[in-house]
N, C-alpha and C positions, 0 to 999 in steps of 0.2 A: 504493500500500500504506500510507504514511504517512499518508496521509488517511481511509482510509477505518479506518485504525485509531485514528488522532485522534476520530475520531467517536464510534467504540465505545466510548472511556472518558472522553466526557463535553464535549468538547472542539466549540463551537459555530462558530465560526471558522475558516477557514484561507487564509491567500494565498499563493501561490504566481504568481514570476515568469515573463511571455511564455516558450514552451518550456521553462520548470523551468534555464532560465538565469541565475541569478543567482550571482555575484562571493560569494565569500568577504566582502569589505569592504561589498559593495551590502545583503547579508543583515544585517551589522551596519547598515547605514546607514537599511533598511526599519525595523527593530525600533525603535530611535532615532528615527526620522523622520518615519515613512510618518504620513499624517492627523494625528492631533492626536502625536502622538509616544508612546514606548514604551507601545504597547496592548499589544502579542505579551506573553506570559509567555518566550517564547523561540521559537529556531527552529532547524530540522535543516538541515544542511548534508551532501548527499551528493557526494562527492568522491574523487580517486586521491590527493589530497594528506595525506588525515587518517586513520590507523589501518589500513594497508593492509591489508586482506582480500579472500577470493576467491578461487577459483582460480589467481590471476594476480595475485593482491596490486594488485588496479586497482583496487578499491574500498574505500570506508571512510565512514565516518558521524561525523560531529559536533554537538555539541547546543550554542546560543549561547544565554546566559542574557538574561532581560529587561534588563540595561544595554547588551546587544550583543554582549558580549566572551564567549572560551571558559568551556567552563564549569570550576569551578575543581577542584581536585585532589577534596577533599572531596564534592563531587558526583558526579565522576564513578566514586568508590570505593563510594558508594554504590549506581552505576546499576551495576559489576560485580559489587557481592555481591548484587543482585537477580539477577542473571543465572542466578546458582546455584541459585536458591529458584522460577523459576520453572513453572510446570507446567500452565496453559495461555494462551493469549492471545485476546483478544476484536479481534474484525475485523468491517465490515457488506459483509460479502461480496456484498449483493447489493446494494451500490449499485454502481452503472454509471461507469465511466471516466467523468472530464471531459477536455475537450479546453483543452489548454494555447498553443496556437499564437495566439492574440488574447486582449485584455483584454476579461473578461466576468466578471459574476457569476450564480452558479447558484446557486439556490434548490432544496435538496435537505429537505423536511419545514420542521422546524425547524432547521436544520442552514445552512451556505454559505458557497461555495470563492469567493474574490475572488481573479481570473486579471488583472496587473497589468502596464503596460510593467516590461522589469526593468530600464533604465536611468535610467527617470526622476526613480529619488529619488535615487540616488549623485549622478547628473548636479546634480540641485537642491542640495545639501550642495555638490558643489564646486565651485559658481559662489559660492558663499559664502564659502569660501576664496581665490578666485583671483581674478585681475583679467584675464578671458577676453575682453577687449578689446583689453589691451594685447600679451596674447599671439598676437590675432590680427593685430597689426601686423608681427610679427615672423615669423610664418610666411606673408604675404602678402609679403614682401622675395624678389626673385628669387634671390636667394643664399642662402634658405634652404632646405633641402629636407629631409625624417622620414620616417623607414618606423618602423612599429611591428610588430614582429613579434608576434601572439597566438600562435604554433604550435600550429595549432586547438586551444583551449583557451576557455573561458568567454569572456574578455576581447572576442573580436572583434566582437561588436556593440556593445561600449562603444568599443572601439577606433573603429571606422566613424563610431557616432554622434558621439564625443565629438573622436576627433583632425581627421578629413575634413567633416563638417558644421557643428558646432558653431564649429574651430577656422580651419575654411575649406583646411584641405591640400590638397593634390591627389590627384584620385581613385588607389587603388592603395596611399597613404601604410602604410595597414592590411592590411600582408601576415600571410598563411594567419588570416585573419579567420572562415571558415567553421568552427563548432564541431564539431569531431568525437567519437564517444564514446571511441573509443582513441588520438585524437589525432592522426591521422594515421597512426596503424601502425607497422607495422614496415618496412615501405618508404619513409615517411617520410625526409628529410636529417637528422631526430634521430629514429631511429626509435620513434617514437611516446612517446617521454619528453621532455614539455614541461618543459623546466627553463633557466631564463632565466640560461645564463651559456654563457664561452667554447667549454667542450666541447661542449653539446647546441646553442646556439641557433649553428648551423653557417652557415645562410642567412644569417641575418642578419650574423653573422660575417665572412662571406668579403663581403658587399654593401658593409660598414663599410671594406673593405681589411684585414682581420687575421688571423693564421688562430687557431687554440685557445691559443698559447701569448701569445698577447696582442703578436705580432711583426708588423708592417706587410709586405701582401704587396704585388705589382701588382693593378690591379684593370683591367678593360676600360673603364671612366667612372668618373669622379671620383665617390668613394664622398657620399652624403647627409650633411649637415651635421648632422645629429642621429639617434641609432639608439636603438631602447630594444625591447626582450622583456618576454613577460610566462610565466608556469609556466600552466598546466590550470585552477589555479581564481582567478588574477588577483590572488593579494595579494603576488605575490615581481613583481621586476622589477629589469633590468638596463638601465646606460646608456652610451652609446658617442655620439664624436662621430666625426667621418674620419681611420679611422687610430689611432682609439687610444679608450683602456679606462681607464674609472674604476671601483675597487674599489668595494664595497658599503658596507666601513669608508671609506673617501674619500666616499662620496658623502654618506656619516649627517653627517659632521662638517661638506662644504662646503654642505649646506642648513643646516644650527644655522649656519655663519660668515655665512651670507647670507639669515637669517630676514626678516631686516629691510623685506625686498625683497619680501614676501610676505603677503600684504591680511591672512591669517589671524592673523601677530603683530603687525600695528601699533600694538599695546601692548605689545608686548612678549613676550619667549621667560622664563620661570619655571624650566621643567623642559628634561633630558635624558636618555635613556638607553641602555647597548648592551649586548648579554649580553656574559657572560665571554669569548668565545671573540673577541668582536672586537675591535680591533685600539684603541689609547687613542687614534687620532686626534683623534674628538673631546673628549677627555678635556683635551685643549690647549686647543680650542675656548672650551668651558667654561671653564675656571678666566682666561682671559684677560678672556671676557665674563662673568665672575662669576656664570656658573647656577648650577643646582643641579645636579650629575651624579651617575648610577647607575649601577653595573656588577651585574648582576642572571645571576642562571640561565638558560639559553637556553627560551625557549619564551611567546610574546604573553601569556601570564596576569599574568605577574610586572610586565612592562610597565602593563596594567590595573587593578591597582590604585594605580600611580602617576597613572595617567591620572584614577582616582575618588576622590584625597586630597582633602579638605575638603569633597567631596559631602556634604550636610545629609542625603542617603538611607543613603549608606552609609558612611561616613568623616568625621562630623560635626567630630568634635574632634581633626582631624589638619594640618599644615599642606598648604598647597593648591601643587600641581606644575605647574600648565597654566596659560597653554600651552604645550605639551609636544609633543617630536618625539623618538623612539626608532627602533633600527634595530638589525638583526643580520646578521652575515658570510653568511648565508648567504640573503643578494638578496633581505631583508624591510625596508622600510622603512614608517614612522607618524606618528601626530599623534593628536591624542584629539578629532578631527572622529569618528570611530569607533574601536570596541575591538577592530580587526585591524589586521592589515600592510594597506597598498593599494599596489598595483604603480599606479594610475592618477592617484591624489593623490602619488607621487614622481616621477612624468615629469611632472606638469603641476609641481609645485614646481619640480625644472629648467627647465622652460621659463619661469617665471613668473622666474625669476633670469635667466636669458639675456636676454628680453626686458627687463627692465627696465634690464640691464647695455648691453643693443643700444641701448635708444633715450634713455640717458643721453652716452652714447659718438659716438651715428650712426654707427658702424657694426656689423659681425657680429660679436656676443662666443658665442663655442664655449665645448663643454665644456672642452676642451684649456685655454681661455684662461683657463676660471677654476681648473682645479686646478692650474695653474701659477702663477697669482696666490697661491693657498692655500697652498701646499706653499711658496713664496718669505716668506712672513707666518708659517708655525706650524713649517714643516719639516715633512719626512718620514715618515710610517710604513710601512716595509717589512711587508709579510702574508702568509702564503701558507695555503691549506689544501689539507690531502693527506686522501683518505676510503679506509678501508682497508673493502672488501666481500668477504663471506664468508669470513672470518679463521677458526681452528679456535677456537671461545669459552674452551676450555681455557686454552691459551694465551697467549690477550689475555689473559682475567682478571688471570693469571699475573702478567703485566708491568702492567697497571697497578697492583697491589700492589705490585709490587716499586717503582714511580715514586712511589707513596702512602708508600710506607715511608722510601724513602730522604731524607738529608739535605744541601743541596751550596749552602745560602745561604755566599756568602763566596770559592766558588772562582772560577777561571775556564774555558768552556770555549768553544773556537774564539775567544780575545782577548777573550770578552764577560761584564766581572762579573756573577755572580747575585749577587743580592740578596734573595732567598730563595726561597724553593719551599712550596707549601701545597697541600690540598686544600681546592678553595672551598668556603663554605659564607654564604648570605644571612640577611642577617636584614632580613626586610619594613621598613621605616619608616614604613608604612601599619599594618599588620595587626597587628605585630612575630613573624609566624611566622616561622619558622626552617628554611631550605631545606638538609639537609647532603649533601655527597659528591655538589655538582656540576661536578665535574671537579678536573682537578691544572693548578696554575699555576708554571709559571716563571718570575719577573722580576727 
């Protein structure tokens, strides 16, 4: 439908990846990369992860602009007040399906679909990042072993390609790797809600020895030395080694402590970021290693323009942030190799820190070992998030008024002084827009 509507309004090109599989991150990495680099004006992204719609709220649409990255507020206020104004749509209804299952181009008039592998350009970007040699010394060690769980979601044939062939794993490493459209369903072990943390990724969970509340169970064999999730369209991801759980706040700050280690800063790290909701771990990180830190509005846009400060396209006379690695509580991690989250560029960063940490050492350096290493150097950050669904909106609203309203910098409550309480509000240091009433903080 997308296509053949692209056509009708003008529109001479289009690619689309093997099976209409492509990554959240892969579609920013195409737009960016693919040929001579950013030809797309943009590109659609259809997904259960973006503006749930549909009968069953499994569907939603997104449009990624020519730098790669979401499109930004301004635009897309735009595309909804056309929605209201519009009154008919042009379609070339009688062009015939392409078939997407191989890489092919089709010559339709003057018009044509470029049908492309859809791992190949992510895969090419982060071999550019990573030192996939020396990670493969480290996952050829008998004492290492990975499962990556895709829970049929997009990922699994990067998974396949990238952890098992590329990385040399052993076959299997890439469990529920086969993409599903509902993910697996409702009978599914998450029923068919791919979300790459303790409660949904249950498999991989109980395989790691843990069960939801992040507690060490028995397991029948000794659980895998490296575990990681990815969500339905591959840009969240979660990392686990045997027996135990590193938060998504832990994980943003122990890749920025251990940039170093990592082909993509060996000039070094500039920038960092986390939204408001996550936790200041890195925020230590940072002022230790003297970056620059941002505590930003939750949502990848705000992130992206940090990632395009001192761009001569877009941000000529700004200072420059990259390179830059950002992350949010809720299992999204980045870099500005592209303008998404990549669940696939933070497990190969983990890895690329293990290995280097393995084969400085000789011998097996786990997750375990280095957030213990971390947390003994920066200290502690306690986290937790609670999601309250289908709350009466009344209500809520109610109370967060009431938490907007009130004032309690100076008391104490449960032994712990506040030190003031606000509702955020950002102000770009790129753009200088001004983000208000995004969220209420306690500290």
């Amino acid at each position: 439908i997308i296509i053949k509507m692209a056509f009708a309004n003008g529109v001479g090109r289009v690619w689309c990846g093997t099976s209409g599989l492509l990554s959240t991150p892969a579609t920013s990495a195409v737009i960016r990369c693919r040929d001579a680099g950013f030809e797309p004006f943009g590109g659609f992204i259809c997904s259960a992860s973006h503006n749930p719609g549909g009968p069953d709220d499994d569907f939603g649409i997104k449009y990624n602009c020519e730098n790669g990255g979401p499109a930004p507020e301004k635009m897309t206020d735009l595309m909804v007040a056309w929605t209201a104004k519009i009154e008919e749509f042009k379609i070339c209804s009688g062009l015939p399906d392409v078939g997407l299952n191989v890489p092919v181009t089709y010559k339709l008039g003057g018009k044509t679909v470029e049908v492309f592998d859809a791992v190949e350009d992510h895969l090419a970007l982060l071999k550019k990042c990573f030192d996939f040699q020396q990670i493969q010394k480290m996952v050829s060690r008998s004492d290492f072993s990975i499962v990556y769980d895709s829970m049929c979601g997009v990922q699994g044939p990067y998974a396949k390609r990238i952890i098992e062939q590329e990385l040399g794993a052993a076959p299997g490493s890439a469990t529920n790797a086969d993409p599903k459209e509902d993910f697996g369903g409702k009978d599914s072990p998450w029923h068919g809600h791919a979300d790459p943390n303790l409660t949904y990724a249950v498999e991989l969970v109980k395989t790691m020895g843990l069960d939801k509340g992040g507690n060490k169970i028995a397991t029948e064999k000794p659980p895998p030395s490296f575990g990681a999730a990815a969500d339905g369209d591959a840009d969240r991801n979660m990392i686990l080694s045997s027996q135990f759980f590193v938060s998504p706040s832990d994980s943003l700050a122990m890749i920025v402590a251990n940039s170093h280690l990592i082909p993509q800063f060996k000039d070094g790290l500039k920038g960092c970021a986390r939204s408001m909701p996550t936790s200041g771990a890195v925020d230590l990180v940072a002022k230790k290693r003297r970056i620059d830190c941002f505590e930003t509005p939750t949502g990848w846009k705000f992130f992206g323009n940090l990632m395009d400060s001192g761009n001569p396209k877009y941000f000529p006379d700004t200072q420059t942030y990259t390179p830059f690695i950002c992350g949010e509580e809720s299992f999204g991690t980045g870099a500005d190799h592209v303008r998404e989250k990549d669940g696939m560029w933070a497990v190969l960063a983990w890895l690329q820190i293990l290995a280097a940490k393995t084969e400085a050492t000789g011998k097996l350096v786990t997750v375990e070992d280095v957030a213990k290493e971390h947390w003994a150097e920066y200290g502690r950050n306690y986290y937790a998030r609670y999601d309250y669904e289908g709350v009466d909106k009344a209500k809520a609203e109610e109370m967060m008024k009431k938490m907007s309203d009130m004032s309690i910098g100076g008391t104490t409550v449960q032994g712990m002084k506040v030190k003031c309480n606000d509702v955020f509000e950002y102000k770009d240091p790129v753009d200088g827009s001004v983000s208000k009433n995004q969220g209420i903080r306690i500290i």
